[in-house]
C-alpha positions as CSV (number, residue, x, y, z in Angstrom):
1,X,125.7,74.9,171.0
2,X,126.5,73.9,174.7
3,X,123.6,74.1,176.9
4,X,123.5,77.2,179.7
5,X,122.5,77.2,182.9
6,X,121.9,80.3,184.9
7,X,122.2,80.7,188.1
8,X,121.2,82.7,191.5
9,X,118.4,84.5,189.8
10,X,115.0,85.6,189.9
11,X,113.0,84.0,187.3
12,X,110.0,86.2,186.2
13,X,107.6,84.1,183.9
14,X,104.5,85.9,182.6
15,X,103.8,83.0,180.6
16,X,102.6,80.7,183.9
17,X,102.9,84.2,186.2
18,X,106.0,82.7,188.2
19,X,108.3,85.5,189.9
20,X,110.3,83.5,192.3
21,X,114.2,82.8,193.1
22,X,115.8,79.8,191.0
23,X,117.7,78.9,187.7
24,X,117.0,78.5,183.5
25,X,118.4,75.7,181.6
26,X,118.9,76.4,178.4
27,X,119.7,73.9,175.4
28,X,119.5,73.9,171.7
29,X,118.3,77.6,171.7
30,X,115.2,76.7,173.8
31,X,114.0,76.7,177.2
32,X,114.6,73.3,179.0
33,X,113.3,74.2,182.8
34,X,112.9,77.5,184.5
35,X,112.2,78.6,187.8
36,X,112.1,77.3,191.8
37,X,111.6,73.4,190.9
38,X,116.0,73.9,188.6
39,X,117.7,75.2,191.4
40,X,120.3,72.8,192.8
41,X,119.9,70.2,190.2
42,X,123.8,70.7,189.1
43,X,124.1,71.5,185.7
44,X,124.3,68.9,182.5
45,X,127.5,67.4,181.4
46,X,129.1,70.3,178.9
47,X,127.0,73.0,180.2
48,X,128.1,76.6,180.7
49,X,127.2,78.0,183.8
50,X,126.3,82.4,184.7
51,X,126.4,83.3,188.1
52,X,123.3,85.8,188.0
53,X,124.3,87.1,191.1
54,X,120.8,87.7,192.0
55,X,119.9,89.6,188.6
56,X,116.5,88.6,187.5
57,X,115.8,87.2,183.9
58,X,112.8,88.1,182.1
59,X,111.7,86.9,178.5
60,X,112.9,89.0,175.7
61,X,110.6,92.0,175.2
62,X,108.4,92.0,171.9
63,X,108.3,95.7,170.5
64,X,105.3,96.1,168.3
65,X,106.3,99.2,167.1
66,X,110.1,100.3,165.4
67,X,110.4,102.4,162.5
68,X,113.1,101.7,160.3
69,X,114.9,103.8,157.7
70,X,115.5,100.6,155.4
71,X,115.4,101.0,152.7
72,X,115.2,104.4,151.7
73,X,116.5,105.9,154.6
74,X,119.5,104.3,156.0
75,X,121.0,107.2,157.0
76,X,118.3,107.4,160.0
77,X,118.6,103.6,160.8
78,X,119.7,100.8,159.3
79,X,117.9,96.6,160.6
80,X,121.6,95.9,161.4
81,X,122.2,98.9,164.0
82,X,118.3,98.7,165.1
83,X,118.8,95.2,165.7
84,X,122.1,96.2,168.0
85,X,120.3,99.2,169.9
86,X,117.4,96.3,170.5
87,X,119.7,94.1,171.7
88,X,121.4,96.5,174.3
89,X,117.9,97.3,175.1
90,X,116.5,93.8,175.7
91,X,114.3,93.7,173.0
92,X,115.0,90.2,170.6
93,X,111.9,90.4,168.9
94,X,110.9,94.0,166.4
95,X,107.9,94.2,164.3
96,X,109.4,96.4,161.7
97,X,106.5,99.2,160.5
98,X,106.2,99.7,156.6
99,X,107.0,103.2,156.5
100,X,110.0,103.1,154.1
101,X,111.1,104.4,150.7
102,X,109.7,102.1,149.0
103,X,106.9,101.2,151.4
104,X,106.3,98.2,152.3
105,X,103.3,96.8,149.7
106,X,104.3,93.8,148.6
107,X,105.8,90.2,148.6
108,X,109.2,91.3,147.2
109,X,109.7,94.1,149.9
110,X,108.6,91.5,152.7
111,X,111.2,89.4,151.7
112,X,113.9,91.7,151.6
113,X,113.6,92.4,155.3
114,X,113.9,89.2,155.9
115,X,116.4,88.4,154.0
116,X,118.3,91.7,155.4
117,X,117.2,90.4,159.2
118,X,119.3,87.2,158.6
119,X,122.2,88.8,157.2
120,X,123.0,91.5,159.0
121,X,120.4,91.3,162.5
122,X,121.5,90.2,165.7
123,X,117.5,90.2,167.1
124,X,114.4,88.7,165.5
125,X,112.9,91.6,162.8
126,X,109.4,90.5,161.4
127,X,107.8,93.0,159.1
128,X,104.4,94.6,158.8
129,X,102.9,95.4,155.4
130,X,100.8,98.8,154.8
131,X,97.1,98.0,154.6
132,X,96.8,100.3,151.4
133,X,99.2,100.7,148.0
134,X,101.8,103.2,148.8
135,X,99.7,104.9,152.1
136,X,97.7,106.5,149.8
137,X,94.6,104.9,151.4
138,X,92.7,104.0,147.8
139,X,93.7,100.3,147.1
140,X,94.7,97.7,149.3
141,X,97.5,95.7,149.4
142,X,97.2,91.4,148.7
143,X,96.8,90.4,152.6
144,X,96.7,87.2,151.4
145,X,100.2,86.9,149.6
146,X,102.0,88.9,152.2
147,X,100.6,87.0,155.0
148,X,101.8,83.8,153.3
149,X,106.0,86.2,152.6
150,X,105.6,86.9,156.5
151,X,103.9,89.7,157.1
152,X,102.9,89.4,161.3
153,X,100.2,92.4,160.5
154,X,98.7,94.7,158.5
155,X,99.4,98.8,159.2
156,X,99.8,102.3,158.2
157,X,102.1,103.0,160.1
158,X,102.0,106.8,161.1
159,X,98.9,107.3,158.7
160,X,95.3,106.9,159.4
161,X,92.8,105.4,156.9
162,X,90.0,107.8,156.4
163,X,87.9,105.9,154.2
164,X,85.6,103.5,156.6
165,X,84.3,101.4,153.6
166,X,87.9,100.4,153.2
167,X,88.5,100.1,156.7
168,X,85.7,97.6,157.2
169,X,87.2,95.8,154.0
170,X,90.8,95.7,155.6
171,X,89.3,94.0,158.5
172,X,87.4,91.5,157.1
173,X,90.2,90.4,154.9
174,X,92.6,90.3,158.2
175,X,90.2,88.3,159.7
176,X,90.1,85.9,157.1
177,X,93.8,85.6,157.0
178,X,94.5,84.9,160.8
179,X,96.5,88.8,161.0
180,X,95.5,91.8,163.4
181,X,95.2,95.3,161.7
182,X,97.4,98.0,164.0
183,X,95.9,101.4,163.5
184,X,97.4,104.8,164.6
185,X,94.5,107.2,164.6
186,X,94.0,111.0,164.3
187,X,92.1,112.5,162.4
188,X,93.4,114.7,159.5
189,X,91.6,117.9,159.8
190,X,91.5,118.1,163.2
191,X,95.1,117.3,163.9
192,X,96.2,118.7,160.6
193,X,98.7,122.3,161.9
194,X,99.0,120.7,165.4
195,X,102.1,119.9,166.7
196,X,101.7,119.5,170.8
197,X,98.4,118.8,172.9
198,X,96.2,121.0,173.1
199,X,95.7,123.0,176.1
200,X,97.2,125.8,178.0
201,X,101.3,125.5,177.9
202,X,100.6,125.0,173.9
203,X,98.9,128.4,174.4
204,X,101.6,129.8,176.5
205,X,104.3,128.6,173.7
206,X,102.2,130.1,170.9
207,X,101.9,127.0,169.4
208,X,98.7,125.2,167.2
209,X,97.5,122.0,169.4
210,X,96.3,118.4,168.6
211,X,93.3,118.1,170.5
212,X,91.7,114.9,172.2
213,X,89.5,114.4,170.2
214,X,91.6,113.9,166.9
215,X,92.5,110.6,168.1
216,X,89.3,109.6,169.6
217,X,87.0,110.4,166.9
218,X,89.1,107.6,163.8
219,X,89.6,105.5,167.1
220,X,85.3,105.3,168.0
221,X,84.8,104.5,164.7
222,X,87.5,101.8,164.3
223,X,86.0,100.0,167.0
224,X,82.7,100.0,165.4
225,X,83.9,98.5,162.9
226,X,86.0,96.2,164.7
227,X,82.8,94.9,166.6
228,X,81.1,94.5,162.5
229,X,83.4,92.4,161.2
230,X,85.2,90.3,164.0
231,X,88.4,91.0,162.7
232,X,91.7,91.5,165.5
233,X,92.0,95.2,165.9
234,X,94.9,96.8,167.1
235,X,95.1,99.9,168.7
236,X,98.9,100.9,167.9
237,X,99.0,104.7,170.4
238,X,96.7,105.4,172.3
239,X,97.4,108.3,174.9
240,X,94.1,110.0,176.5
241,X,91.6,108.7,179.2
242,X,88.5,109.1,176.4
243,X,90.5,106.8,174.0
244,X,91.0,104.1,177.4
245,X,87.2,104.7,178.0
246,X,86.8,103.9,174.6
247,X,88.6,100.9,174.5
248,X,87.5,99.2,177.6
249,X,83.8,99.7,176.4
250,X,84.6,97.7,173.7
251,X,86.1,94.8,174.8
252,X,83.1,94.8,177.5
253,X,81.1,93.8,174.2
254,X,83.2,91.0,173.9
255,X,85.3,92.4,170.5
256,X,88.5,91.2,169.4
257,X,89.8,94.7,170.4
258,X,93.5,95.0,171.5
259,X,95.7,98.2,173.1
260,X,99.0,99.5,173.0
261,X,100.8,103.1,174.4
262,X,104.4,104.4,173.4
263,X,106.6,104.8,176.5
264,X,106.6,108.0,176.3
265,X,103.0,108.4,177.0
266,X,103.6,106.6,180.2
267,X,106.3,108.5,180.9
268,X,106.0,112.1,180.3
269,X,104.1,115.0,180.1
270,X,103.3,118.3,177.6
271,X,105.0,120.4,180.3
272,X,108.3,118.3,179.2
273,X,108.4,119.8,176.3
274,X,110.0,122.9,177.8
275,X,111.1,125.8,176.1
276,X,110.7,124.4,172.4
277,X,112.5,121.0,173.3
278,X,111.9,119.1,169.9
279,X,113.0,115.9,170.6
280,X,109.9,115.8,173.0
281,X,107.7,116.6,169.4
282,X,106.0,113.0,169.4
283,X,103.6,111.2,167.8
284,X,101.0,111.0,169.4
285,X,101.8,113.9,171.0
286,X,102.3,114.4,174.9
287,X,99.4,114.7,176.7
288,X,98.6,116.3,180.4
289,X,99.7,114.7,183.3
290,X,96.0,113.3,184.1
291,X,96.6,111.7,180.5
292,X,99.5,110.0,181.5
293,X,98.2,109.0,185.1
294,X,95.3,107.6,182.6
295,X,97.1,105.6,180.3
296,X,99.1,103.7,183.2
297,X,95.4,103.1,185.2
298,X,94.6,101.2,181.6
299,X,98.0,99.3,181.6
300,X,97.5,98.5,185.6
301,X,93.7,97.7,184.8
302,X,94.6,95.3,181.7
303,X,92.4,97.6,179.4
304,X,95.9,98.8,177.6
305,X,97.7,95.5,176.9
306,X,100.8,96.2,175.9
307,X,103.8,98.6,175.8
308,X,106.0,99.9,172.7
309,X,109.0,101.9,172.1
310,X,107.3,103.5,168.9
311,X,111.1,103.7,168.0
312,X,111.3,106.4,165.4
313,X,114.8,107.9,164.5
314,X,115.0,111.2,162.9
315,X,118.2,113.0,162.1
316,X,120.0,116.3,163.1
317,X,118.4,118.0,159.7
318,X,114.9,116.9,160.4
319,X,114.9,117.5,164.4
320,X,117.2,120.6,165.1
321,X,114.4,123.1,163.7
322,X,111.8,125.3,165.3
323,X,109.9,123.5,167.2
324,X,106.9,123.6,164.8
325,X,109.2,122.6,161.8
326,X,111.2,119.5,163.2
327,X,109.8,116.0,162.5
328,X,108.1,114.2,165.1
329,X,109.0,110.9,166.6
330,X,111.8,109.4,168.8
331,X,114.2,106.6,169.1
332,X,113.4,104.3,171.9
333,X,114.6,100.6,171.6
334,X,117.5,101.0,173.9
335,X,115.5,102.6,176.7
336,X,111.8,100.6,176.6
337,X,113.1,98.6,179.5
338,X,114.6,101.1,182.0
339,X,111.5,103.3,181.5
340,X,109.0,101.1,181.8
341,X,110.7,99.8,184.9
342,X,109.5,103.0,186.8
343,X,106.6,102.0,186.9
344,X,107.6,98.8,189.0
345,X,110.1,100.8,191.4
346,X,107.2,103.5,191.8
347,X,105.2,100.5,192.9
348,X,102.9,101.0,189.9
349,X,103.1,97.4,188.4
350,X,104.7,94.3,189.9
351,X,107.2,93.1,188.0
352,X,105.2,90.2,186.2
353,X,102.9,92.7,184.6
354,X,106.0,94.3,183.2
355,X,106.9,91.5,181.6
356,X,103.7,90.8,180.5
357,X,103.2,94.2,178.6
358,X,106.5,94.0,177.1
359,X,107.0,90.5,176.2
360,X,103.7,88.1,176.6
361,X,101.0,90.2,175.5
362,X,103.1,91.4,172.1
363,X,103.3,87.6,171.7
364,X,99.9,87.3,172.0
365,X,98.3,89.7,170.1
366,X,100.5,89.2,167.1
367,X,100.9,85.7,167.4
368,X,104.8,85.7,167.8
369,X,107.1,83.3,169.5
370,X,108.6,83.6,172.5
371,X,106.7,85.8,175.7
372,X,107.9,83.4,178.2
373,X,110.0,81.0,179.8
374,X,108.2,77.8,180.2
375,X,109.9,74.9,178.5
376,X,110.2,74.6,175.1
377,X,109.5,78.2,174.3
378,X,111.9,79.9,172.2
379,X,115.5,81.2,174.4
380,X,115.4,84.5,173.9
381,X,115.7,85.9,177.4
382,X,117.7,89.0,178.8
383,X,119.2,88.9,182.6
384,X,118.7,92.8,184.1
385,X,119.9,93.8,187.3
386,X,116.6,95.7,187.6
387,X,118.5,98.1,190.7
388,X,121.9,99.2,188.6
389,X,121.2,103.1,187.7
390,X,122.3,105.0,184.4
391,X,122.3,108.0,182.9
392,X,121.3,108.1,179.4
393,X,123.9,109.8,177.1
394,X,123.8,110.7,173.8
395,X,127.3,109.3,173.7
396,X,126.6,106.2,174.8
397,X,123.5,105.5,172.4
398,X,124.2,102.5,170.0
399,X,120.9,103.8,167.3
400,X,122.4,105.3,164.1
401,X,120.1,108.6,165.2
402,X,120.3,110.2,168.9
403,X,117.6,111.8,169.0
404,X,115.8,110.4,172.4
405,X,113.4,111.8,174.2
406,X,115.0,110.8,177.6
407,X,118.6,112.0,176.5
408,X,120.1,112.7,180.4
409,X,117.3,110.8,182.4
410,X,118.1,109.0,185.5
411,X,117.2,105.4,185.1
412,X,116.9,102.0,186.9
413,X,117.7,98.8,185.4
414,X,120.1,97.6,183.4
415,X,120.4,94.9,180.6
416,X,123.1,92.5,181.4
417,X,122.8,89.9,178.8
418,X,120.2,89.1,176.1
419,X,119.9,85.8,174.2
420,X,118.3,85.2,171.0
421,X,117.8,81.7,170.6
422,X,120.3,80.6,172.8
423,X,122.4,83.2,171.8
424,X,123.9,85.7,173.4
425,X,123.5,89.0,171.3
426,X,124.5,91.5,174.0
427,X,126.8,91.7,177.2
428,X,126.9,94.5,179.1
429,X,130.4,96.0,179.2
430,X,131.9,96.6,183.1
431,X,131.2,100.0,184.4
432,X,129.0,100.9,181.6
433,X,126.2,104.0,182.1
């Protein structure tokens, strides 16, 4: 593999928190130099050379979040075409969720999507196992024999553990092993018939509400625990200003507490959801707009730490249905980017901090490669002309299942290119969006 050098760009490093005008070398599917200190250095014998034409290039984003339909449900998504929506999207690194048919549980089933990932992926795909047999929440699974397979964490996925004695247990254990447990929470009973949040439009639409408080309550005591044992404790959605409270309290008293939010909860609002609009039924639900105003406050204030698609495809039989009826969840690989870069053209985030949320911090908090740009971190980089606008079509979506949440949004930032490993697993087509 020749070496690459890119050119006339802005280089935008969370990693050493560069965002300046300059070049990236890349050789052997690493980073050789990047930044200021490469540009007009001419370019190594053999090299091939991209004209970024003033594009910017940003690590590969890290989503911490994708649901899968493989196996079980390939008709939904398959790792090959999540890997390709991913790739369109900028994303070269997936933690794939458990929630499969069979689930995730054990060694074999960790090593089949692996070996899947290196047949048929174009991006990185690193699996989570559930914490508990079969998400029954009874008997949990051998962390230490799917940490060794490659398990980066330990989850259950849309469902929340109940029982705190084997809560406490799972994080011990987690500990032990070097892995962070991600936890989604709401509580069963009182988020049991809901289906939006609760407040007045979910009154207006005659429709049952999740309130607050189903996700703070599991979420408080989580956190207790997570200050007990010591163990890394992850929490996957969060999406209110009590859970934020929550979590910043926490990591006041010095726990080994992390946050994420899906991009929807950044993005939107419960008045989205319209006149029975059910590809805005998510999980967690959307909140009020002093909810969302909340959760980007956290992200600005470093209390959330990172940002995930919570990519969740669902097809025409589960999603065209009354409102009440139709599954919840939404794809999101191919969009993470674009959204999230609102918050940088609304002057929300500077552009760093995006990348941090999207590529460092994942990095961090699972312990994954890649995050950055220094040298000798992993290439997987994406070049994004962070001005080009698009339109988000169902046409145009590359994920086996359309059903996205920001289906004919006007959006800002476009992936060019995206390299994995010093390859190039995406090029934007001319004229495209």
């Amino acid at each position: 593999m020749s070496p690459t050098l890119f050119i006339n760009t802005r280089v935008v490093d969370p990693a050493r928190g560069l965002d300046e005008p300059g070049a990236v070398l890349v050789a052997e599917g690493r980073i050789v130099a990047a930044g200021a200190s490469v540009r007009n250095q001419g370019a190594p014998g053999g090299a091939s050379v991209v004209d970024c034409r003033g594009a910017a290039i940003l690590p590969g984003l890290i989503d911490t979040r994708v649901f899968i339909g493989e196996p079980g449900g390939e008709h939904r998504e398959t790792i090959a075409s999540a890997s390709v929506a991913a790739a369109a999207g900028g994303v070269t690194s997936m933690v794939m969720m458990p929630d499969t048919d069979p689930v995730i549980d054990n060694v074999a089933l960790v090593e089949f999507v692996q070996r899947t990932a290196r047949d048929t992926a174009q991006v990185r795909v690193l699996p989570a196992a559930s914490i508990t047999k079969g998400f029954h929440g009874k008997e949990m699974t051998e962390f230490g024999l799917l940490r060794e397979a490659g398990a980066v964490a330990f989850t259950e996925g849309r469902h929340t553990i109940a029982n705190s004695l084997l809560m406490r247990r799972a994080l011990s254990y987690a500990r032990d092993f070097g892995a962070v447990v991600a936890h989604e929470t709401q509580d069963r009973d009182l988020g049991a018939t809901g289906v939006m949040n609760e407040g007045l439009y979910a009154s207006w639409l005659g429709l049952p509400g999740i309130p607050r408080e189903a996700e703070a309550i599991p979420l408080e005591r989580d956190l207790l625990l997570a200050r007990l044992t010591g163990g890394a404790y992850h929490a996957a959605k969060i999406s209110t200003a009590m859970s934020a409270a929550a979590i910043a309290r926490t990591k006041n008293d010095g726990a080994n507490v992390t946050a994420g939010v899906a991009i929807h909860n950044l993005a939107l609002n419960d008045n989205d959801i319209g006149e029975y609009r059910t590809f805005f039924r998510l999980a967690p639900p959307l909140r009020a707009e002093e909810d969302r105003l909340a959760m980007i406050e956290a992200l600005r204030d470093g209390t959330v730490d990172l940002v995930s698609s919570s990519h969740d495809p669902q097809d025409v039989d589960t999603k065209r249905l009354p409102f009440a009826d139709a599954a919840a969840g939404a794809i999101g690989l191919e969009t993470l980017l674009a959204v999230t870069l609102r918050l940088y053209h609304n002057g929300d985030l500077p552009l760093v901090r995006i990348a941090e949320v999207l590529s460092r911090n994942p990095a961090k908090v699972f312990g994954l490669p890649g995050g950055g740009l220094a040298p000798g971190m992993p290439a997987d980089l994406i070049v994004v002309d962070l001005d080009a606008p698009w339109i988000v079509r169902e046409a145009d979506i590359l994920s086996r299942s359309k059903n996205s949440c920001f289906e004919g949004a006007r959006l800002q930032g476009r992936v060019l290119q995206t390299m994995v490993a010093g390859r190039t697993v995406h090029r934007a087509t001319e004229g495209a969006g």
